[in-house]
Legacy VTK file of the C-alpha trace (Angstrom):
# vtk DataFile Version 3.0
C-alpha trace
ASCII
DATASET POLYDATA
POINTS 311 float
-54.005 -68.497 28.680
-53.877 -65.305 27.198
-50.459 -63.343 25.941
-49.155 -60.197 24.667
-46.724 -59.230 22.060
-45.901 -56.821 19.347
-46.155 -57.073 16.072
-45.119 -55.001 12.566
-47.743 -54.327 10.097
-46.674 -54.101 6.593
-46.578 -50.106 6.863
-44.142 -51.084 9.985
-46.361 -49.749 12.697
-46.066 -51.313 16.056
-49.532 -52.972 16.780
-49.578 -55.070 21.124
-52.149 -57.536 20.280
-53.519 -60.315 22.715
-53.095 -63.819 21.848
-53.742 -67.084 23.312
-50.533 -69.897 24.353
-51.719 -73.549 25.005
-50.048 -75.826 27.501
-46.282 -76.464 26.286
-45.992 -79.656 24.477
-43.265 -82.118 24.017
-40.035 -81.022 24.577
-41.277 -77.657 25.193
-41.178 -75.286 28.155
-43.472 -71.901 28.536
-41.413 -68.919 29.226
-42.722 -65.879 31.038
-40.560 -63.128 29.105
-38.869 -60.105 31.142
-37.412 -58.258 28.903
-36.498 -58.198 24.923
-33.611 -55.920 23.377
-34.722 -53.744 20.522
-32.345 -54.643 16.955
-31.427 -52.524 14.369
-33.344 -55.754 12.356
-36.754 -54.284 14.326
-35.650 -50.189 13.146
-35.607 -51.388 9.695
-38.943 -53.093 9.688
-40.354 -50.135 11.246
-38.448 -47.571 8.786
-39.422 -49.187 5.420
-42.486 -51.218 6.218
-43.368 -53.356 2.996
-40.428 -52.354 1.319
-37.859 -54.747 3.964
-37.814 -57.686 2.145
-37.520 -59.919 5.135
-38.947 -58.209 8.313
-37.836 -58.892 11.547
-39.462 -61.391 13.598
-41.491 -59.839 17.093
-38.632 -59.998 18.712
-35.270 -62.274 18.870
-33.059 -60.647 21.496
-35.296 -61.576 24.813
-35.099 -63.365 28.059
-37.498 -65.121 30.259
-38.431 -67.236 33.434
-39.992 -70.883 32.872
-43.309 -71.157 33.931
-44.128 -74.664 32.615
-42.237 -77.472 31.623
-43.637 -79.946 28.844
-43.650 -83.269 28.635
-40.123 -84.971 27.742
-38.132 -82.107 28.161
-34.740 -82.223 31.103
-32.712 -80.143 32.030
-35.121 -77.073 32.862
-37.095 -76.111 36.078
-39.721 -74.191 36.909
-38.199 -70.687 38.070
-34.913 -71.065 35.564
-34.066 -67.960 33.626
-33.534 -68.467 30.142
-32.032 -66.426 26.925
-35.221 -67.204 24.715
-37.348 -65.052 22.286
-38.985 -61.933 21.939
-41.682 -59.509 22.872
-43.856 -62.126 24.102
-45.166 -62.247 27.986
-45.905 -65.717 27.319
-44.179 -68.164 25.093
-43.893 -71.671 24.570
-40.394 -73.117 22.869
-39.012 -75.961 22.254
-35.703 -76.765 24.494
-33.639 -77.295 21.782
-31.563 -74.120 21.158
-32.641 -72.409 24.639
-30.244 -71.426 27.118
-30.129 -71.220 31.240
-28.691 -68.005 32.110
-26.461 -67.870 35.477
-27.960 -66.878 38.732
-26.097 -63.024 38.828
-26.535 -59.521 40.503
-26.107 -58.758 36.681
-29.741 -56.609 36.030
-31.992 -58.738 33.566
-32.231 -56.386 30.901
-28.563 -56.153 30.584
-28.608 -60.084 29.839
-29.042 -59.994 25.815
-27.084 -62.713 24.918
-28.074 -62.997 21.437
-26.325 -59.677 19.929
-23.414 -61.130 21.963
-23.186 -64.378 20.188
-23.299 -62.522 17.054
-20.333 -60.293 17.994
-18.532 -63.805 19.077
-19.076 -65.154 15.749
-17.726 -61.539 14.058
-14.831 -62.101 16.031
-14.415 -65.773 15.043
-14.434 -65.331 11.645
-11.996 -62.351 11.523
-9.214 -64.991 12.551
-7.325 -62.752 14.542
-4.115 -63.237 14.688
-1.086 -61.832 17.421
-0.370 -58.271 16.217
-2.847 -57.484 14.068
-4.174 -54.010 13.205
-8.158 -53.572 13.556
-10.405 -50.890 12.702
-13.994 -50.869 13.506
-16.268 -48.797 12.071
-19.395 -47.589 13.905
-19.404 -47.006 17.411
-23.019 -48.309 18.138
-24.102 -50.872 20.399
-22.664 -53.631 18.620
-19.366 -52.197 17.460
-18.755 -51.131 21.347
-19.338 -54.594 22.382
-17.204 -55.827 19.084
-14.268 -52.887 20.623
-14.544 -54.324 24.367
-13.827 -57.934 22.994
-11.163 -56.235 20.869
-9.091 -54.868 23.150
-8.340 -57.348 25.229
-7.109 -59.571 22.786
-3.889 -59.769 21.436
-4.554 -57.552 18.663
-1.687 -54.924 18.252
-3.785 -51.635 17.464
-7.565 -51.066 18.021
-8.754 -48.381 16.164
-12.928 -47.028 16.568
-14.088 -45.185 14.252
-17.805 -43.005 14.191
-19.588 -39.755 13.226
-20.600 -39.577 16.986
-18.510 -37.932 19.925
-20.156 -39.497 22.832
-19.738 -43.344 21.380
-16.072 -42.516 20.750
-15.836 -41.427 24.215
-17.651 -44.349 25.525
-15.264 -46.514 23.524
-12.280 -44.282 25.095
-13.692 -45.224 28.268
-13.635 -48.707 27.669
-9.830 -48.799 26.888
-9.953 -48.342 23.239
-6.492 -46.371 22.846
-7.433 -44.772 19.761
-10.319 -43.302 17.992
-10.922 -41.081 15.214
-14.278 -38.688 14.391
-15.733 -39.545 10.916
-17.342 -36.250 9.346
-20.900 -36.733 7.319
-19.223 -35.741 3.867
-15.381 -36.776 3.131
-13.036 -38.875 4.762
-10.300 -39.236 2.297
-7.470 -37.734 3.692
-7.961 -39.603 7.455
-8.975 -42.863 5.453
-5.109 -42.258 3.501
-3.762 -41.381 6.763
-5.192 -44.696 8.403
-4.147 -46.964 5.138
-0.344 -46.229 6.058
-0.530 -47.607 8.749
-1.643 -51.346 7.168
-4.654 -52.076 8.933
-5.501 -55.890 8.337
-8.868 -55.938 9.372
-11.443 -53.354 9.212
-15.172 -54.605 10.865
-17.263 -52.457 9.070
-20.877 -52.496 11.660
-22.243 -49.875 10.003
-24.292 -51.124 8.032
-24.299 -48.184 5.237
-22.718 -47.940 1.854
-21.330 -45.113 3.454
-19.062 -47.507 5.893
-18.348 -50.251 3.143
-17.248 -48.009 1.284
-14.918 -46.864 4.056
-13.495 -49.994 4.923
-12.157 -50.767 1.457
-10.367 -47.585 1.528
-8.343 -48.157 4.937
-7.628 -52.034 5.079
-4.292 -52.953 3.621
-3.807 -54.629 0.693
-4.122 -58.499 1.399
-6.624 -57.402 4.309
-9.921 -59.030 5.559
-13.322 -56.962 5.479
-15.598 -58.377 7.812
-19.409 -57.750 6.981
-20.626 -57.140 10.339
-23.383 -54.535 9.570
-26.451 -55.324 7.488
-26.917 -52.794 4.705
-30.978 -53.519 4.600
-32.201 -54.124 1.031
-31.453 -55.916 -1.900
-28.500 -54.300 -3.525
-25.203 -52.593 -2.223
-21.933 -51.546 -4.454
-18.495 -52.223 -4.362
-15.462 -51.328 -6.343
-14.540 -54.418 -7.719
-11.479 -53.519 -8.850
-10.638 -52.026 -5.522
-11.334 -55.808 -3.699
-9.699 -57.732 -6.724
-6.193 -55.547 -7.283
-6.213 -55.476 -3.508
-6.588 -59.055 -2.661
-8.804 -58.766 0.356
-10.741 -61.148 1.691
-14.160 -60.338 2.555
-15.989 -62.275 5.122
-19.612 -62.613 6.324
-21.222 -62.013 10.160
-23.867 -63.214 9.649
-25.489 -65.602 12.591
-25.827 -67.874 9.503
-21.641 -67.754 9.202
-21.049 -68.757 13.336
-17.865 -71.303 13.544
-19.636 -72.801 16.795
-22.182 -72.248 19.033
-21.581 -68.538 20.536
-24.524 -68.595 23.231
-22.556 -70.361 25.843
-19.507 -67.939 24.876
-21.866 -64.566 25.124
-23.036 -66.027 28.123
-19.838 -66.111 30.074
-18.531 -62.936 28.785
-21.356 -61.391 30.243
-21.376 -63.110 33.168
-17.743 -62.835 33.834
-18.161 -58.678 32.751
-15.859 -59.219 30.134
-18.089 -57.456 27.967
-20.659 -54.701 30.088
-23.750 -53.744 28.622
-24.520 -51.400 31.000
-23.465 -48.416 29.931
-24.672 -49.799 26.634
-28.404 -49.451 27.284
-29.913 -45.592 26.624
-33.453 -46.723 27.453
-35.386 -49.357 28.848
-39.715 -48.884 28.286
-42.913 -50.773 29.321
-44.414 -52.771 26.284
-46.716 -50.126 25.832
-44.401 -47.564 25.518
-42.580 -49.096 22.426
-44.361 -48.064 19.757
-43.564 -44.476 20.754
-39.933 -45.141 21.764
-39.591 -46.855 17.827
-40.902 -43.294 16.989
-38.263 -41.784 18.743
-35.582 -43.912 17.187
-36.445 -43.201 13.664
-37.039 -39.481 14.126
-33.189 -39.574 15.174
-32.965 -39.644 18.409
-29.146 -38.336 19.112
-29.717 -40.168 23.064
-30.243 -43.386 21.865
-27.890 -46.754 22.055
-29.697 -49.402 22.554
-33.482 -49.771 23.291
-34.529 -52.671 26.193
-38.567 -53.020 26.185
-39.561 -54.907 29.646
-42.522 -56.809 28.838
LINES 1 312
311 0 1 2 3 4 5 6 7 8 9 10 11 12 13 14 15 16 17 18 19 20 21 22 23 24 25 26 27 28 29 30 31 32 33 34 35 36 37 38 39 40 41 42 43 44 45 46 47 48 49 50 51 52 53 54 55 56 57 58 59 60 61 62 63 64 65 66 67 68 69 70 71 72 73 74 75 76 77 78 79 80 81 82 83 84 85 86 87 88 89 90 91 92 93 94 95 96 97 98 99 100 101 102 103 104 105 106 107 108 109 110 111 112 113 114 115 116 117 118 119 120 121 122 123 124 125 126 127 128 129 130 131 132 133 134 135 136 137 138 139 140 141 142 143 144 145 146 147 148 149 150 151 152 153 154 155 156 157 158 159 160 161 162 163 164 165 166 167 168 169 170 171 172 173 174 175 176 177 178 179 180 181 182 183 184 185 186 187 188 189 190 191 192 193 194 195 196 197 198 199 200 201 202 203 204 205 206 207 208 209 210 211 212 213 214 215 216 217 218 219 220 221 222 223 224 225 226 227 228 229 230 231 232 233 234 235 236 237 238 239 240 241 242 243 244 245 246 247 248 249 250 251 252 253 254 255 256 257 258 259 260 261 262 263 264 265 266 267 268 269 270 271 272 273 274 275 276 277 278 279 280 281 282 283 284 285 286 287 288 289 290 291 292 293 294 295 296 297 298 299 300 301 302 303 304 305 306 307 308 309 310
């Protein structure tokens, strides 16, 4: 049976090509997909082409229905919906690592559970304590989801942080009681202002020099870092002296870094609306259509949030 599913050349253009999915085989199940988010891992690949070192994969932030269930394989049904791969409209996978998603009036393309899980594991490894002082900086998709979490803990002050009006509004929206406007050149003096007030974690999701080099200057001394943001590439800079005299602890994201399994966790967040994606997702396109929406995104598209492509 024939598929379809994107794919990044090395000069990072967006190529639908069809392909052809056998049978599932043991302990696998074929997945029709539904819908696949779009991750700042996919921007990148597009952006720099050969030059990102490791490109993204054709998708990693999807959902689907089964359609077939392989031999020696329990626990899944024809019909069950499923947090899977990517931009494929036909997938086979083996069981191990997939997920049954709730039956909810929750919207399928508001279902991706896998930037979830890796906001779970940022907040795991943060070790949040009662009363601490957290900064996050970058309002984007995944710092608003990181800021939702956030402030219903017991941390004592959640503080966003962004270059963007309407994200700090969003996050105002979603209870964060404070939130300050980052300008494109300096941000000494509110960075001094901010490192008064002993901040003892900042969650930099930036993913830019820019915000690294931020979040050393506004966590307290004996502070934690936490690497949530990818700066894409082979090098980045700190100030080592900065990190050592300061004695802060800097911690890794990374899905690599998870404490436990965060699926299930992302799971019932969402379904429980402790965390909403819906106001989260600025614009959901046909298969077709995502080539030109990736266009959009890297020409700087002030609208966008989050891309969902429904395949």
């Amino acid at each position: 049976m024939e598929y379809r599913t994107a794919t990044y050349s090395p000069g990072g253009e967006i190529e639908i090509v069809k392909l052809h999915v056998p049978d599932p085989g043991f302990g696998e199940i074929q997945l029709r997909g539904a819908y696949c988010g779009v991750c700042s891992w996919d921007i990148a690949t597009c952006k720099l082409g050969a030059e990102m070192g490791t490109p993204a994969p054709p998708g990693h932030e999807g959902i689907g229905y089964v359609t077939k269930v392989g031999p020696g394989v329990a626990g899944f049904s024809e019909g069950d919906r499923v947090a899977c791969g990517g931009f494929q409209t036909l997938a086979n996978y083996p069981v191990a690592g997939l997920h049954r998603l709730p039956e909810s009036a929750i919207p399928d393309e508001f279902w991706l559970v896998e930037p979830l899980s890796c906001v779970v594991t940022g907040i795991d490894v943060c070790r949040l304590r009662p009363g601490d002082k957290v900064a996050v900086v970058g309002c984007g998709f995944m710092g608003l989801m990181l800021l939702q979490l956030l402030v219903r803990s017991y941390a004592l002050d959640v503080i966003g942080l962004d270059i963007n009006a309407d994200r700090l509004k969003m996050a105002r929206d979603f209870g964060v009681p404070e939130v300050h406007t980052l300008s494109n050149g300096s941000n000494e003096e509110l960075a001094a202002s901010l490192r008064q007030r002993n901040i003892d974690i900042v969650i930099d999701t930036s993913g830019s020099q820019g915000g690294l080099d931020l979040a050393t200057k506004l966590v307290r001394r004996g502070g934690m870092i936490n690497l949530f943001g990818w700066i894409k590439g082979s090098q980045a800079t700190f100030d080592p002296s900065a990190w050592h005299l300061g004695g802060l602890t800097v911690v890794n994201s990374g899905p690599a870094a998870k404490l436990r399994n965060p699926f299930p966790v992302a799971i019932d967040l969402i379904e429980r609306e402790v965390v909403d994606l819906r106001p989260l997702v600025s614009h959901v396109v046909e298969l077709d259509e995502y080539a030109d929406l990736m266009e959009r995104i890297i020409e700087g598209d002030s609208s966008y949030l989050k891309g969902v492509v429904r395949l």
